[in-house]
N, C-alpha and C positions, 0 to 999 in steps of 0.2 A: 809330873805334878805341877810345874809353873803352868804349862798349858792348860790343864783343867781350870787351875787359877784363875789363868786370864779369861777365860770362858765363862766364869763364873762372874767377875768383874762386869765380862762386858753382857751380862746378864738384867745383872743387879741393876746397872745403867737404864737398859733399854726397857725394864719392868718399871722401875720406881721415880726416873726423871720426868719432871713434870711437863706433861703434852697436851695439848686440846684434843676436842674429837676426832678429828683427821687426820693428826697428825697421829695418832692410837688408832685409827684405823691400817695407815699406813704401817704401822708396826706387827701389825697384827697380820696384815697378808708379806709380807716380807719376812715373818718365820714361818709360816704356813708352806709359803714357796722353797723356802732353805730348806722345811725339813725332806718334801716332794724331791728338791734337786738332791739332795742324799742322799737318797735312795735309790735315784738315777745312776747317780754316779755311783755307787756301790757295783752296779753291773756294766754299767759303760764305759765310766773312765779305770774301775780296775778289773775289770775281767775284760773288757774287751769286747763285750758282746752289743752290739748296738741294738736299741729298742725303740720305737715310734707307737709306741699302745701302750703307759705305762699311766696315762689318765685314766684308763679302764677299774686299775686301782683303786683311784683315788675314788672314784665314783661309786664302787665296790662299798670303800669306808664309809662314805657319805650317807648311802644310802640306807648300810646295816647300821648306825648310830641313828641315823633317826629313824626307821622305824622302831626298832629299839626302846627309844626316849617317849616318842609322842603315839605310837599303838598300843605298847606295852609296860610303860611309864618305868621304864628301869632306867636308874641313874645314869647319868651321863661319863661318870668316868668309865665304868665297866664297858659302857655302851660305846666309847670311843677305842676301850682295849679289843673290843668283838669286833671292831670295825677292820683293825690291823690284822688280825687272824682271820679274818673273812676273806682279807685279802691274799693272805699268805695260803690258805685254805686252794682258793682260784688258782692262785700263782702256780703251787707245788701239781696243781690237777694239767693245768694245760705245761710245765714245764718239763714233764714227763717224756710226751711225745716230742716237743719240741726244740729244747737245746741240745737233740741231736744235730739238728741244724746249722751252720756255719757260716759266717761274714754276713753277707747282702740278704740270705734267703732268713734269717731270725729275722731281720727288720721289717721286711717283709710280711713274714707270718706274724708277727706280732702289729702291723696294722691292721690285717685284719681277723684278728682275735680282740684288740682295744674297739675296732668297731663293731663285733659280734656280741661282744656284752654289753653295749653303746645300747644297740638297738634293741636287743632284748628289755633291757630296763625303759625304755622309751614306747615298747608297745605292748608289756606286763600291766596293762594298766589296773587291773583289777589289786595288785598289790603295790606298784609303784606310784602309780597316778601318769603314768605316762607321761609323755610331753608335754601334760598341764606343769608338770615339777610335783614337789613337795613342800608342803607349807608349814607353817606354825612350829617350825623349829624352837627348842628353848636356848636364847644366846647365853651358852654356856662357854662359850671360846672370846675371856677376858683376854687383855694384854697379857697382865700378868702369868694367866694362864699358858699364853699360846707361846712366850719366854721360856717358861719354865721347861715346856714340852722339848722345845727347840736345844736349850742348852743341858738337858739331859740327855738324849736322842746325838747329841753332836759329841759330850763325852763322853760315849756309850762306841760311837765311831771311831772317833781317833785313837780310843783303844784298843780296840778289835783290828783296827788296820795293822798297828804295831804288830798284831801277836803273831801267833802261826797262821791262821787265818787269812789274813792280810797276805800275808809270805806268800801262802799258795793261790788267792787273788790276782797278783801282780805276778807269781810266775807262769801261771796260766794264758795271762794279757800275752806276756812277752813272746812264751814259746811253750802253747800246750801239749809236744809231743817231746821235749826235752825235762817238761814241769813231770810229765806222766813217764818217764824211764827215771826219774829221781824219785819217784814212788808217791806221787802226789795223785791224789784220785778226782785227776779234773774233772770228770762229768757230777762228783757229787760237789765237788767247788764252787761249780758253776751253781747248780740246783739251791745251793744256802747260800749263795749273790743273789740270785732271784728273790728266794721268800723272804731275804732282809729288807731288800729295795721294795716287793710288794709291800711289807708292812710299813715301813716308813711311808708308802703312799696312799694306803690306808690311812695311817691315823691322822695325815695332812690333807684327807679327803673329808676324813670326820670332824675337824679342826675348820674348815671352812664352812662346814652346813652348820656347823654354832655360829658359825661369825656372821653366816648372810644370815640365817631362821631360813632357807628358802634356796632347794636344789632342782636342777633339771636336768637329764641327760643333757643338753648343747654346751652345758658348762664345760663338759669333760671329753670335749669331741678331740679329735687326731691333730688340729690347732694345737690344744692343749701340751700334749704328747709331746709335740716337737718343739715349743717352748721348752720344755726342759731338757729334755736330750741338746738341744742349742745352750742352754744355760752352762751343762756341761763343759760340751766345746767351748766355749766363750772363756770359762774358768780354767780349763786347763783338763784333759783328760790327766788323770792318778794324781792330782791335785786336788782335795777336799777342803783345801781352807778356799784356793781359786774358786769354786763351786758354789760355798757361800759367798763368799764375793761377789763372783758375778751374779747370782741370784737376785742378792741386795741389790746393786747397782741397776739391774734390768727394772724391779721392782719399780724403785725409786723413779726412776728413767720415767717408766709407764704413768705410773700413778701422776707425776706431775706432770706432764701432758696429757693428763686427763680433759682438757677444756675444748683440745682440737685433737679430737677422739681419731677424727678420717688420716690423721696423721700418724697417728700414734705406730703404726706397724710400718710405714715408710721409715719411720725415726728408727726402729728396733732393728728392721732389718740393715740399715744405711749402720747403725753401731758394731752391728756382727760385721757388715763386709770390713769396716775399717780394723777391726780387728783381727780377721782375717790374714788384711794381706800386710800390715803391719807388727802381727805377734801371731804368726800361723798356728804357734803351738797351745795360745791362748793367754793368759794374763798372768796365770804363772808357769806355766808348761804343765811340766809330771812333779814339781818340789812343793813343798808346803810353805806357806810365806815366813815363818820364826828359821827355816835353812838358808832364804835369800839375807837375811838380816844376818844369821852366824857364819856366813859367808863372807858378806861385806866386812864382820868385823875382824874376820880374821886376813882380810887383806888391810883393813886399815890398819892392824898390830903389825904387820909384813911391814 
């Protein structure tokens, strides 16, 4: 309950304090990317399953909300919820065949299934617009808005991590042939990590084509993909506060060196190597950061 609280807090904050234009811009791709790395980490930092196609997703939501909005003029919320289930729709088709698959070879087949639907939306053009993009979006992805998404979406998380759920998440990570003689049904475990982290990157796909008016396949190429799966790492695999964290902080990072753009991914990556070989496990490792604080306080009571 304090947890939700605090979420809620630092909600209300980030919705209601008063910001210029950029600095709400800034706001607004910094829960966009939180809720994307969420959904990442649902399958990478607690199942274990590493993925580099998960922009596929997001492109997925993008592109079913605004057709949706600006072909068929249907509201933009329902249009952004069709967007998550478009995704999870994808997700659950190609995760059939393929989280039979284990370690290197999912990472693998999942880039080129995030490039396989890349290109298909890039040379559909009769219904996409292909690689011209997609125009005349309605900016229905407020701050406010794109807040609200986030801090629901985020206590929606850390309560499902808690539950049984979670349980069989992280016993799967650890040891899925010890998870599956304790009677846990890893292969469906894995399959509901999948369609949660597809939807979550659906509706942070949909969540951005409001905020630009204006998508193209390049947005969402395997670049993409590996920014998050990195954001991950960087936070902390089975760390979901880490996750946001680093998300934020990469964001932030990016966007203000925005001015010396040729720089911009020498700095991002120069941030990961130091974090690398100075906190290998990442920023907070596998703990949630309010464990590092009941921690600390229970040694300063010591």
């Amino acid at each position: 309950m304090k947890r939700n609280i605090i979420l809620i807090i630092i909600g209300l904050c980030l919705a209601l304090w008063p910001l210029g234009g950029y600095q709400e811009g800034i706001v607004i791709l910094m829960c966009i990317n939180c809720i994307a790395a969420m959904g990442v980490s649902i399958l990478t930092g607690f199942t274990g399953i590493f993925t580099l196609g998960h922009a596929a997703y997001m492109a997925l939501g993008a592109y079913t909300t605004a057709i949706m909005t600006v072909r068929y003029g249907v509201h933009w919320l329902p249009a952004v919820i069709a967007g998550g289930l478009m995704a999870v729709l994808i997700a659950w088709l190609i995760g059939v065949p393929t989280l039979k698959l284990t370690g290197d070879y999912y990472a693998i087949a999942s880039i080129g299934l995030g490039e396989a639907i890349r290109l298909i939306l890039e040379n559909w053009q009769s219904f996409t617009r292909g690689a011209r993009g997609f125009p005349g979006i309605d900016p229905y992805t407020t701050r406010t808005m794109a807040v609200t998404t986030f801090i629901i979406l985020a206590i929606m998380t850390f309560n499902f991590l808690d539950s049984r759920l979670g349980r069989e998440l992280r016993a799967s990570r650890d040891d899925s042939t010890a998870a599956s003689l304790m009677g846990f049904n890893t292969p469906h475990t894995r399959m509901k990590a999948l369609v949660i982290s597809a939807f979550f990157c659906g509706i942070a796909g949909s969540l951005l084509g409001g905020y630009m008016s204006f998508i193209q396949p390049s947005m969402f190429d395997m670049m993409k993909s590996t920014e998050l799966t990195a954001v991950v790492v960087f936070g902390g695999l089975g760390s979901m506060s880490g996750t946001i964290l680093g998300s934020a902080a990469i964001t932030l990072i990016m966007e203000y060196f925005r001015d010396i753009s040729q720089y911009r991914m020498l700095i991002y990556g120069l941030l990961l190597v130091v974090i690398m070989v100075f906190r290998p496990e990442g920023l907070l490792g596998s703990r949630e950061i309010w464990e590092l604080f009941r921690v600390r306080r229970q040694k300063n009571n010591a």
